[in-house]
Biotite code that builds the C-alpha atoms (Angstrom):
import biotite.structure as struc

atoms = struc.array([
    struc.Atom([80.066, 65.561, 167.392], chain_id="A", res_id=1, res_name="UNK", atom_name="CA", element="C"),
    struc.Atom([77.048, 64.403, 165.300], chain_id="A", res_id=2, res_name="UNK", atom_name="CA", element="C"),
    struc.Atom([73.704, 63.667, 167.104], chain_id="A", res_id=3, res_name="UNK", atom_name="CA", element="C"),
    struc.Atom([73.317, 60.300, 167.169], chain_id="A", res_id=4, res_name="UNK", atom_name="CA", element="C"),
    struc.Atom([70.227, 59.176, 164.423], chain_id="A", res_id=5, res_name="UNK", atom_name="CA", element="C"),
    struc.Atom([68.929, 56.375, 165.638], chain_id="A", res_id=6, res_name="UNK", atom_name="CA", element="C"),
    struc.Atom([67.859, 54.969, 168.970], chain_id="A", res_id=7, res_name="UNK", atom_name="CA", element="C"),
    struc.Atom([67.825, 51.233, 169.901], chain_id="A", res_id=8, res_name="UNK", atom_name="CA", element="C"),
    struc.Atom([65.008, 49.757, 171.729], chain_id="A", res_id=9, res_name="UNK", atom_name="CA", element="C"),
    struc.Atom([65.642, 46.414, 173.908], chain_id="A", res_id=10, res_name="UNK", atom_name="CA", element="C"),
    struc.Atom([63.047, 43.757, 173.962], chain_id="A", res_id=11, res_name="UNK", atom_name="CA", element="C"),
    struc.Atom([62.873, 40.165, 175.702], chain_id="A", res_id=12, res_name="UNK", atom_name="CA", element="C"),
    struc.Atom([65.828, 38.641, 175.850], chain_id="A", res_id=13, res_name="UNK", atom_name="CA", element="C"),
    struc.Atom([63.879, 35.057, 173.881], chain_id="A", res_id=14, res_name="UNK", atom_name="CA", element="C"),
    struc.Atom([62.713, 37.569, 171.205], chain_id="A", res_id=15, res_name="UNK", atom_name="CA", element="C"),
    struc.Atom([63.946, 37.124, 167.463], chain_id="A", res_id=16, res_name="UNK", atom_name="CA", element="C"),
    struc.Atom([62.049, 39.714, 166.338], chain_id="A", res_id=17, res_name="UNK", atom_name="CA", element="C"),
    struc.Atom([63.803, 43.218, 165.808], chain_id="A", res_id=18, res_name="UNK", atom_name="CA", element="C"),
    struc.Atom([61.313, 45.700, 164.086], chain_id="A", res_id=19, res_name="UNK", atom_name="CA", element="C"),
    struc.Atom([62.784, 48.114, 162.007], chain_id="A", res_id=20, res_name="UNK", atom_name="CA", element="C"),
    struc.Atom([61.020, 51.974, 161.311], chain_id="A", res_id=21, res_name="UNK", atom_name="CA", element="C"),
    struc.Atom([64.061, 54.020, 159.134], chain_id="A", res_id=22, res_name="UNK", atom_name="CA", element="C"),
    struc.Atom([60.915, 56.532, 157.786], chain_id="A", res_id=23, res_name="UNK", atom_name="CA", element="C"),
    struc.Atom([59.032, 57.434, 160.314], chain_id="A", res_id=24, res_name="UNK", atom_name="CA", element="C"),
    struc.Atom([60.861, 60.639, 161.945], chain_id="A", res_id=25, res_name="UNK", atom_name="CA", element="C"),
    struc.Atom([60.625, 64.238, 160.233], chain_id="A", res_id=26, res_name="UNK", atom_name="CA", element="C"),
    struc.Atom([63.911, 66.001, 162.247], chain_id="A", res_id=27, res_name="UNK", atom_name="CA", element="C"),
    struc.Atom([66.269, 67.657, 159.915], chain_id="A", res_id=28, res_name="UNK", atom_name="CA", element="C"),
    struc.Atom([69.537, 69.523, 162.387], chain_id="A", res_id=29, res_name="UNK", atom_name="CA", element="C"),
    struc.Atom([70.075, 72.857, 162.037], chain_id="A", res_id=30, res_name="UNK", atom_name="CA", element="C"),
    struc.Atom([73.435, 72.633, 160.769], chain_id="A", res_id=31, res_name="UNK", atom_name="CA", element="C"),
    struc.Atom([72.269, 70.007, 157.973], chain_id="A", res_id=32, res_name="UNK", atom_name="CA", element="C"),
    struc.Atom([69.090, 72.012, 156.975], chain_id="A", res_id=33, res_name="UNK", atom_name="CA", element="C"),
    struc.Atom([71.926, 74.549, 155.564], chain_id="A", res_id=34, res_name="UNK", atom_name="CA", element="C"),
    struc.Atom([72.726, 72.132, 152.833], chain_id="A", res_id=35, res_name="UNK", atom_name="CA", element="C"),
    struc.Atom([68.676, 71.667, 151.666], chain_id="A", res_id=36, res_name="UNK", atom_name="CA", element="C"),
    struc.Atom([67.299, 74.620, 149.157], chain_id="A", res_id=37, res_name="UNK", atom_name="CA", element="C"),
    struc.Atom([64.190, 74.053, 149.510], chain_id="A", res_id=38, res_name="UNK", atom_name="CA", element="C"),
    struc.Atom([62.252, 76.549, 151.438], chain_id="A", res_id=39, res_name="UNK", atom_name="CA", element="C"),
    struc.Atom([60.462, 75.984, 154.802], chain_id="A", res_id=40, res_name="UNK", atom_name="CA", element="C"),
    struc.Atom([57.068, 75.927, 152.997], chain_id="A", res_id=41, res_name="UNK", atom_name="CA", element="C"),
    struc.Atom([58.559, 73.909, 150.495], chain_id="A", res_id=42, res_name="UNK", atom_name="CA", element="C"),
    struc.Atom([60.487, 71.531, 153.179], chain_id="A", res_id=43, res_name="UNK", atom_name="CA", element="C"),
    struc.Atom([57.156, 70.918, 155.453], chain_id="A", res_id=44, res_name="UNK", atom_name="CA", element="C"),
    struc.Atom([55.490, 69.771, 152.210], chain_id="A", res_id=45, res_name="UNK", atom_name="CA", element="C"),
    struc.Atom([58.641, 67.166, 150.919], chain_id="A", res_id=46, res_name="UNK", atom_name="CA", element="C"),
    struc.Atom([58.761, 66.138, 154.137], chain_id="A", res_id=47, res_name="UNK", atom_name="CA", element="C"),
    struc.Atom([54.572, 65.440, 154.264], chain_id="A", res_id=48, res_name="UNK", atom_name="CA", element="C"),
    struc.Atom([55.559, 63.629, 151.068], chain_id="A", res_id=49, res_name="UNK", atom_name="CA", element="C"),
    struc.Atom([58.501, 61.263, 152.170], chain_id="A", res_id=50, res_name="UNK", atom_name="CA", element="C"),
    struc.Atom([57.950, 60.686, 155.464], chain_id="A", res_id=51, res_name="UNK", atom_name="CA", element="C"),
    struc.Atom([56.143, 57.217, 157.102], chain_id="A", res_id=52, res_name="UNK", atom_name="CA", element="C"),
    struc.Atom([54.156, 58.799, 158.929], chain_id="A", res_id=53, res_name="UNK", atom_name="CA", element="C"),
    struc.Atom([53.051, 57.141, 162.792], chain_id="A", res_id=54, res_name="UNK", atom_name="CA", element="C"),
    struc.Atom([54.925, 54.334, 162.054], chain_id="A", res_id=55, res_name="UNK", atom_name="CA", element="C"),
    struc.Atom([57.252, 54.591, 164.965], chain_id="A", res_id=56, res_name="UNK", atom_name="CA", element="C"),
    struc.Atom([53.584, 54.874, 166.632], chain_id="A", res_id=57, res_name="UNK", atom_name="CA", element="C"),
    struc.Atom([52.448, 51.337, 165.157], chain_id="A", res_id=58, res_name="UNK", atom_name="CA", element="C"),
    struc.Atom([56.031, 49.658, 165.854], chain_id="A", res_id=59, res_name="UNK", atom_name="CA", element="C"),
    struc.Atom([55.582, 50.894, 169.723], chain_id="A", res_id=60, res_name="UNK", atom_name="CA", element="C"),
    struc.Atom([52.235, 49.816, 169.549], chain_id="A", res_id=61, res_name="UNK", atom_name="CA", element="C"),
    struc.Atom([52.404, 46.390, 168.651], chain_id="A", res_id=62, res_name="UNK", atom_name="CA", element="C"),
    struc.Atom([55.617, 45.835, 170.745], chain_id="A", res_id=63, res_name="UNK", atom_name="CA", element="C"),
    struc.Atom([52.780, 46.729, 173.483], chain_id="A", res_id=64, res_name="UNK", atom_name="CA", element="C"),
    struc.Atom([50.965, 43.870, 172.495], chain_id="A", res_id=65, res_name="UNK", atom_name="CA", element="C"),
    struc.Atom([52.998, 41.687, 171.795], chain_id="A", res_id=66, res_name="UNK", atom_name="CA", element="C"),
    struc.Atom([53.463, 38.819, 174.728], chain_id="A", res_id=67, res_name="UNK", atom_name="CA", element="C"),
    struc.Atom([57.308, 38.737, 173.672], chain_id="A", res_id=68, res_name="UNK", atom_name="CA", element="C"),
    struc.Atom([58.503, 42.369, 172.979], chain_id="A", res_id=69, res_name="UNK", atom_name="CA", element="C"),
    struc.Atom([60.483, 42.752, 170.200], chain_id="A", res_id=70, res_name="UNK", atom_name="CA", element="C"),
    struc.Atom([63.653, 44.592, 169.750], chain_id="A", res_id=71, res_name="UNK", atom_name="CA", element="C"),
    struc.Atom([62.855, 48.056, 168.127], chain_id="A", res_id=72, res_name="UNK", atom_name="CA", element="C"),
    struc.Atom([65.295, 49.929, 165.656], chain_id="A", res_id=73, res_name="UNK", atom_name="CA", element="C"),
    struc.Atom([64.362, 53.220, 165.207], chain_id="A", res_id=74, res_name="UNK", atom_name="CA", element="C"),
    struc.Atom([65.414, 56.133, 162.910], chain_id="A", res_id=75, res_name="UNK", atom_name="CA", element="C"),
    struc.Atom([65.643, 59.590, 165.051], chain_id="A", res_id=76, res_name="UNK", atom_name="CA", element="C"),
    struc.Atom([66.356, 62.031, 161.707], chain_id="A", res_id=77, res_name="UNK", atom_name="CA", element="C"),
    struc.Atom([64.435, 62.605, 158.262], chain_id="A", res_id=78, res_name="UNK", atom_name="CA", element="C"),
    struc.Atom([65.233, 60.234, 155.407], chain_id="A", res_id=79, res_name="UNK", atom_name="CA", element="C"),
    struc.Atom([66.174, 64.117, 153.846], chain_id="A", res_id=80, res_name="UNK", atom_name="CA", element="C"),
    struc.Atom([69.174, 63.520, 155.857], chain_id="A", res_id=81, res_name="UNK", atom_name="CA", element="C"),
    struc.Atom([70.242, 59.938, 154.985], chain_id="A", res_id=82, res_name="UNK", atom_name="CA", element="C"),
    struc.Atom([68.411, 57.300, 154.030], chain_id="A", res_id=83, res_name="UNK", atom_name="CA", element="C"),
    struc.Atom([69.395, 53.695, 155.323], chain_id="A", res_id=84, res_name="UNK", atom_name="CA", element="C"),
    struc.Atom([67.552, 51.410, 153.512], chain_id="A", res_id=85, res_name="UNK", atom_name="CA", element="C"),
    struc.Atom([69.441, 52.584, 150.475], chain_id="A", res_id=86, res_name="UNK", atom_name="CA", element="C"),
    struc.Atom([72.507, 51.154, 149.063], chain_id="A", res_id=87, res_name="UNK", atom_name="CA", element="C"),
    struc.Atom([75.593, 54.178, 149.070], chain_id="A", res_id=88, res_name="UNK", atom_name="CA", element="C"),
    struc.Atom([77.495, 53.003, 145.713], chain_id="A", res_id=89, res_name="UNK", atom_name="CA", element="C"),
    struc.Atom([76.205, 52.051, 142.297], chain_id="A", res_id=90, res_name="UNK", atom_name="CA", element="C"),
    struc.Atom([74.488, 49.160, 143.668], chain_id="A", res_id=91, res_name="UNK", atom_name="CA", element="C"),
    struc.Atom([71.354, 51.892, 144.551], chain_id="A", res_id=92, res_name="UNK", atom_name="CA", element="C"),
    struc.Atom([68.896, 51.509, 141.374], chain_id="A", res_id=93, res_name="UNK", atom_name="CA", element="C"),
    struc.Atom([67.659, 55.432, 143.116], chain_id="A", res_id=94, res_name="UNK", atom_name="CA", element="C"),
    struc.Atom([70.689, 56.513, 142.184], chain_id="A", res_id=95, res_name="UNK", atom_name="CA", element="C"),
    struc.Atom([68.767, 56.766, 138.826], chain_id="A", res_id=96, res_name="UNK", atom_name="CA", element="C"),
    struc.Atom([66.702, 60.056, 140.228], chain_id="A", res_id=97, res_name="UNK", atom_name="CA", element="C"),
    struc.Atom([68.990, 61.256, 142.784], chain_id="A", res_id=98, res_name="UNK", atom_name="CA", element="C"),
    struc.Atom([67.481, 59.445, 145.540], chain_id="A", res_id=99, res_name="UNK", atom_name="CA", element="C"),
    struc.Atom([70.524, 57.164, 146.499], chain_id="A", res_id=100, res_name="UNK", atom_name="CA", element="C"),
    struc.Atom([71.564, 56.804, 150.074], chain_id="A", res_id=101, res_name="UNK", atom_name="CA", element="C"),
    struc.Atom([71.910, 60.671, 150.492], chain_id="A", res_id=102, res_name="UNK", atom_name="CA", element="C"),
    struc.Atom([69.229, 62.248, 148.266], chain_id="A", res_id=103, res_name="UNK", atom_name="CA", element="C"),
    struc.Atom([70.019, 64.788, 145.568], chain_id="A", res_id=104, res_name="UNK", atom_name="CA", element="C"),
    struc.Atom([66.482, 65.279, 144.495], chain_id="A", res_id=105, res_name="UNK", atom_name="CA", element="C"),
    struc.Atom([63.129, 65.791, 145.723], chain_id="A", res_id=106, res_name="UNK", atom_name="CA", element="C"),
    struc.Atom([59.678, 63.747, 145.220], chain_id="A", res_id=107, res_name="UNK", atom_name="CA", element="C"),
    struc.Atom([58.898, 65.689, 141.459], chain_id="A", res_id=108, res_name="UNK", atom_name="CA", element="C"),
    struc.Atom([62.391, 65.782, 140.574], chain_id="A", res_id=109, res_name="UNK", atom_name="CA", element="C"),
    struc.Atom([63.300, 69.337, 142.285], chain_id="A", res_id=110, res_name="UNK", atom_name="CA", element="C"),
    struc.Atom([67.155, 69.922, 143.471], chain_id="A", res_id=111, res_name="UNK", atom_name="CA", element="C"),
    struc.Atom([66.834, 69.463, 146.641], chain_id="A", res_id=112, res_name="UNK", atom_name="CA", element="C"),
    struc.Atom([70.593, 69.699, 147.415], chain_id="A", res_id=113, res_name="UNK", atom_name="CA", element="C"),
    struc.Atom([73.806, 71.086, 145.215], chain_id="A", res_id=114, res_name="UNK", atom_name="CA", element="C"),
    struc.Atom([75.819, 68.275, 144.160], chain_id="A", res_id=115, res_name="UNK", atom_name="CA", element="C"),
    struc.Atom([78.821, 68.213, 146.596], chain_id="A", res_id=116, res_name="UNK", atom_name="CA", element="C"),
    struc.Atom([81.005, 64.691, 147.092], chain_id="A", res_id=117, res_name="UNK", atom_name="CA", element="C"),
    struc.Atom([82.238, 65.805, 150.286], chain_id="A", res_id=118, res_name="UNK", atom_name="CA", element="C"),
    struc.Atom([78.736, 66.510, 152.117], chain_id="A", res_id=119, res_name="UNK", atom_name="CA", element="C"),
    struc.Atom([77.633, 63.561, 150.804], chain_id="A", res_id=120, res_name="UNK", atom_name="CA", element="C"),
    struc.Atom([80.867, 61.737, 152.114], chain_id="A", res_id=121, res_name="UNK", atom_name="CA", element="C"),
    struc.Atom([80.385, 63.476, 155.563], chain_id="A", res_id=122, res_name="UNK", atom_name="CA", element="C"),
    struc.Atom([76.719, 62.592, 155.677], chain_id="A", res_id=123, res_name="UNK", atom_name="CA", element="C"),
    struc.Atom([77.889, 58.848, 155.149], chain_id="A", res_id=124, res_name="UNK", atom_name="CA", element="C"),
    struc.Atom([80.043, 58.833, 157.600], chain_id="A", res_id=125, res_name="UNK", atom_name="CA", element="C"),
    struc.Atom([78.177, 60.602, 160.480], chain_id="A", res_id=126, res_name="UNK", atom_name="CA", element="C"),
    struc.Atom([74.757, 59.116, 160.157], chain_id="A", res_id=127, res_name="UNK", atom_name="CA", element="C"),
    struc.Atom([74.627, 56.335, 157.231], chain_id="A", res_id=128, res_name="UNK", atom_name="CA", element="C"),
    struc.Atom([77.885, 53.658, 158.423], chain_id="A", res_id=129, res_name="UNK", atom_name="CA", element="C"),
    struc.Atom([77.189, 54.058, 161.751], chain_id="A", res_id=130, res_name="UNK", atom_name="CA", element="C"),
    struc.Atom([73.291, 53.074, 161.492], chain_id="A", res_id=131, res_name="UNK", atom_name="CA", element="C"),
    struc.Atom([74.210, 50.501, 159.398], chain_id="A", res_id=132, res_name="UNK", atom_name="CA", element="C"),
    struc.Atom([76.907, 49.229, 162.212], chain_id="A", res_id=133, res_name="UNK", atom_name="CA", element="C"),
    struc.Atom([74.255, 49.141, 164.646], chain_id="A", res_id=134, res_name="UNK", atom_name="CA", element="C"),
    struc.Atom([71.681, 47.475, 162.923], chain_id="A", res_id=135, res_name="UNK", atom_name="CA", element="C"),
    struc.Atom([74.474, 44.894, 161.778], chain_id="A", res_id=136, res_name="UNK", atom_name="CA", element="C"),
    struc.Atom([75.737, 44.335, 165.419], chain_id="A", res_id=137, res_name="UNK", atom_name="CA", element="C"),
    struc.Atom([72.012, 43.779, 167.079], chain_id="A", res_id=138, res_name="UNK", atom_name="CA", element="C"),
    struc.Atom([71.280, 41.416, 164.430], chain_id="A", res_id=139, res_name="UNK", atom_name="CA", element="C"),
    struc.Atom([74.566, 39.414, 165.029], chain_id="A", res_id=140, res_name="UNK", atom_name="CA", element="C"),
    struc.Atom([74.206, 39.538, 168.848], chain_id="A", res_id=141, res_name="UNK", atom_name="CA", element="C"),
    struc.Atom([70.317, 38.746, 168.103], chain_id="A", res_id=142, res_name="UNK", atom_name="CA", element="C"),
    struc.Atom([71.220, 35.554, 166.139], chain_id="A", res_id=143, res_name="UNK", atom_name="CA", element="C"),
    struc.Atom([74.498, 34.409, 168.508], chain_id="A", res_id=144, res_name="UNK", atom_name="CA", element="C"),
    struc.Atom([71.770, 34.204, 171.515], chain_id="A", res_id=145, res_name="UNK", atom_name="CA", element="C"),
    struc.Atom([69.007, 32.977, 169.871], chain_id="A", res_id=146, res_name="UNK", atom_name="CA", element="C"),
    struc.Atom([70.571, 31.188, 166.299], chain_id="A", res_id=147, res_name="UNK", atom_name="CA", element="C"),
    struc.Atom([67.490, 32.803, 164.324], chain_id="A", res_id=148, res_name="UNK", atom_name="CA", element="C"),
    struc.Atom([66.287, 36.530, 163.660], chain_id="A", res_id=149, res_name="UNK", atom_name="CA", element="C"),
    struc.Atom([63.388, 37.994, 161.363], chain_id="A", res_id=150, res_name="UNK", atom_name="CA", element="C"),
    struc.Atom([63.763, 41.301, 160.208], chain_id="A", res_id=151, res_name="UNK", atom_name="CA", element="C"),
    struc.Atom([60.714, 43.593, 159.859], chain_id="A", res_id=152, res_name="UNK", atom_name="CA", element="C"),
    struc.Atom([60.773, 46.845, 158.351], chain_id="A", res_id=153, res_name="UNK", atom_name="CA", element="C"),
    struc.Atom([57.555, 48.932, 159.376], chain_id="A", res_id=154, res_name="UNK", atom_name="CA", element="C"),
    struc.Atom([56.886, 51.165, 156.185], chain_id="A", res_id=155, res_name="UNK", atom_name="CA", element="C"),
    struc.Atom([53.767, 53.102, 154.818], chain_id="A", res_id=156, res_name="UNK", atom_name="CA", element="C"),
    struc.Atom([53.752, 54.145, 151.455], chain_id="A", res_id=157, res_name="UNK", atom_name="CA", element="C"),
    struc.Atom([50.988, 56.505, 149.097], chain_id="A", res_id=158, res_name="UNK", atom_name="CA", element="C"),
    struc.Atom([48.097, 55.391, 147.243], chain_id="A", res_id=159, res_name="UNK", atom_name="CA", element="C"),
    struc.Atom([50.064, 56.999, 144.022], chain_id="A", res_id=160, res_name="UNK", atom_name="CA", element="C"),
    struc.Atom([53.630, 56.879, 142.972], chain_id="A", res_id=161, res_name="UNK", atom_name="CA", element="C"),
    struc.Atom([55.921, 60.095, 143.219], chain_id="A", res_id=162, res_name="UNK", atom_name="CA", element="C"),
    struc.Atom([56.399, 61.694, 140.168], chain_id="A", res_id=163, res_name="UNK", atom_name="CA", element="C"),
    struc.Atom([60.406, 60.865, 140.490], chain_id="A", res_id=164, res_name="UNK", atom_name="CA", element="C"),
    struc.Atom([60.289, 57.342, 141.035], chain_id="A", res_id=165, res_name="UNK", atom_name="CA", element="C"),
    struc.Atom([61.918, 54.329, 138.421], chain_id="A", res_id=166, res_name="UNK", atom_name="CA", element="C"),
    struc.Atom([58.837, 51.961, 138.925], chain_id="A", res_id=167, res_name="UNK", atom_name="CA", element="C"),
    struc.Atom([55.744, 53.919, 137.082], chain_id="A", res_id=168, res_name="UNK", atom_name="CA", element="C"),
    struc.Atom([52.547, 51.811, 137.099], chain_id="A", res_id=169, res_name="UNK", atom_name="CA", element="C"),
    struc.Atom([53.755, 49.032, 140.446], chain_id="A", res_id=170, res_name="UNK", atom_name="CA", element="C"),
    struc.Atom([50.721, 47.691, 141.748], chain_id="A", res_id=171, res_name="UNK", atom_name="CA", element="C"),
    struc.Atom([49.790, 49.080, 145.257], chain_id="A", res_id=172, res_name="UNK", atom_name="CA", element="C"),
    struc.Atom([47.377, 47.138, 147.416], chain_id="A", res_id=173, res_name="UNK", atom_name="CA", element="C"),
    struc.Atom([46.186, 48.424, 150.131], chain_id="A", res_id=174, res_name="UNK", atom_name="CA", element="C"),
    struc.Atom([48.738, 45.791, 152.639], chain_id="A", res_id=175, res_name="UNK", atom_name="CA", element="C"),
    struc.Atom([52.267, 44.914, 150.931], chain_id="A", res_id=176, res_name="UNK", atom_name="CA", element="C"),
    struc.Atom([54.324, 42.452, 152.120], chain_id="A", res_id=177, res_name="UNK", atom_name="CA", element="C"),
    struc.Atom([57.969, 43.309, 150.718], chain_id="A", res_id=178, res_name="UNK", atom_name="CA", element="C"),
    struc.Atom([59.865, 39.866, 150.481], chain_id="A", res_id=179, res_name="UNK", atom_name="CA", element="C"),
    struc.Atom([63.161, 38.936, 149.233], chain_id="A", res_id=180, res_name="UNK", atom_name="CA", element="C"),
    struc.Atom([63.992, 35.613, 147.654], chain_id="A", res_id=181, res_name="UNK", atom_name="CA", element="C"),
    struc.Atom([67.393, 35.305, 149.567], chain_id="A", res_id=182, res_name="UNK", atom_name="CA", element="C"),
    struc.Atom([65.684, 37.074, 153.021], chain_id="A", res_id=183, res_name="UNK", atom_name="CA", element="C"),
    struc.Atom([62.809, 36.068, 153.078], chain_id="A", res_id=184, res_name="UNK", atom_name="CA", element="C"),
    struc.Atom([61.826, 31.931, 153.783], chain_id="A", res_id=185, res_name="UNK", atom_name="CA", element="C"),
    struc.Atom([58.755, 31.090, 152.362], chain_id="A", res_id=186, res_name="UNK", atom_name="CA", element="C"),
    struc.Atom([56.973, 29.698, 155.531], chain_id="A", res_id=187, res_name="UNK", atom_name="CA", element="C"),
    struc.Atom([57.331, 33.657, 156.517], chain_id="A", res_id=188, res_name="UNK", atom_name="CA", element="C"),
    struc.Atom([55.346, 35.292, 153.464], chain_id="A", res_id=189, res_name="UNK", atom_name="CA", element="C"),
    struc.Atom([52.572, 32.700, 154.547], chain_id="A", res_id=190, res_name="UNK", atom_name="CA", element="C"),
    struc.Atom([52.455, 33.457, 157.399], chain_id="A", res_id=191, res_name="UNK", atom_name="CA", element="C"),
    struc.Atom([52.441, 37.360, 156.756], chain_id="A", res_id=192, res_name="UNK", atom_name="CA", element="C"),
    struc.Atom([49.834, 36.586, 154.295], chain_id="A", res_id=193, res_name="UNK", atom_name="CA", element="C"),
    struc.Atom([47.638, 34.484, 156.721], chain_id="A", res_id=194, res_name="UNK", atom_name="CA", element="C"),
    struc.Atom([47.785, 37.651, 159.319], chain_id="A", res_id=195, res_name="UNK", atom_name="CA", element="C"),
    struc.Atom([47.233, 40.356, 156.840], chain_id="A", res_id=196, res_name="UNK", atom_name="CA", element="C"),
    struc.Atom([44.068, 38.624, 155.638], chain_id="A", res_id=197, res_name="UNK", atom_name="CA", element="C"),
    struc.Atom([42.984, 37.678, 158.892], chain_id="A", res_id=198, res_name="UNK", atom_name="CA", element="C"),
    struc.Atom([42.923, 41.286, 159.392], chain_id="A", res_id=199, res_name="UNK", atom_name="CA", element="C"),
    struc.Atom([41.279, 42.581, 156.629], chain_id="A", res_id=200, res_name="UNK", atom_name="CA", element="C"),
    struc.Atom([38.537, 40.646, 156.918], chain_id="A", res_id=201, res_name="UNK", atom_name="CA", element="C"),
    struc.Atom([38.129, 41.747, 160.519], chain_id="A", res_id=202, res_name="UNK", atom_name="CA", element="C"),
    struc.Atom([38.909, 45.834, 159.640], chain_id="A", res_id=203, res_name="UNK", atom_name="CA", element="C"),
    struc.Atom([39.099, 46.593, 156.450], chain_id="A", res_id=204, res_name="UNK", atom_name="CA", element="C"),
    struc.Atom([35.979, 44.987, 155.241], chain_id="A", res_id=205, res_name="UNK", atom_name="CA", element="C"),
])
């Protein structure tokens, strides 16, 4: 039976906040480390490359701050295993470079798996659907008690773009805010905006 890759947090019961952390972990399983070419010395330094690091330390931390806990969602494996903020069908625009739900490719454009349908089926069904279950049930149950839930995915991300990325020369500020225009209501992104500079002038300046 797979080990289960992702652990579930509870916060207060009036909380409509559910933070999110899908890069923050490093833990590849044995049996799934098979299926990666790279070399340890060559793994340690993808994996100092892709992962978020300490954000699972931030997310804890401000839920320990925070007069209302939020709800905490929290990736237990690598994104080297699966990653779940990724689309798994043609929808994925990382498909592009190999770095779709279940990556093919490493952060210069190495192999970093053989092309094989059927892992990549059995990856998807072990680890990807049944995140993606999860975090669609605790938001439904979220919104039935409350009628309202925001979403916040705790990310960090390098000064510099990875050499095997699709968006060469994307600003990157210090603080991004990632919106959507269907997700995200504008009253939100001012808000976020009104922290974040709050902040900076406090810390960063």
């Amino acid at each position: 039976m797979a080990l289960e890759n992702f652990k579930i947090i509870a916060g207060d019961q009036d909380s409509k906040v559910i933070l999110h952390v899908p890069h923050s972990a490093t833990f590849i399983p044995d049996e799934l480390r098979q299926s990666i070419l790279l070399s340890d010395q060559e793994l340690q330094a993808e994996l100092d490359e892709m992962t978020d690091t300490l954000t699972e330390a931030v997310a804890l931390k401000a839920a320990e701050l925070t007069d209302c806990k939020p709800w905490l969602f929290i990736n237990n494996f690598s994104r080297l295993v699966i990653d779940p903020e990724r689309f798994p069908d043609e929808r994925e625009a990382m498909n592009a470079v190999g770095m779709g739900a279940v990556y093919q490719k490493t952060s210069i454009g190495t192999q970093l798996r053989n092309p094989d349908p059927l892992l990549e089926k059995q990856l998807l069904d072990a680890y990807f659907h049944p995140y993606a279950k999860a975090m669609s049930e605790l938001v439904a149950q979220r919104f039935a008690a409350l009628g309202e839930v925001t979403l916040i995915d705790v990310h960090s991300y390098r000064v510099n773009q990875h050499p095997n990325a699709i968006n060469h020369g994307q600003v990157r500020p210090p603080i991004c805010i990632g919106t959507d225009l269907f997700h995200t209501p504008e009253w939100l992104t001012k808000a976020a905006e009104s922290a974040f500079s709050i902040i900076g002038e406090n810390y960063l300046n």
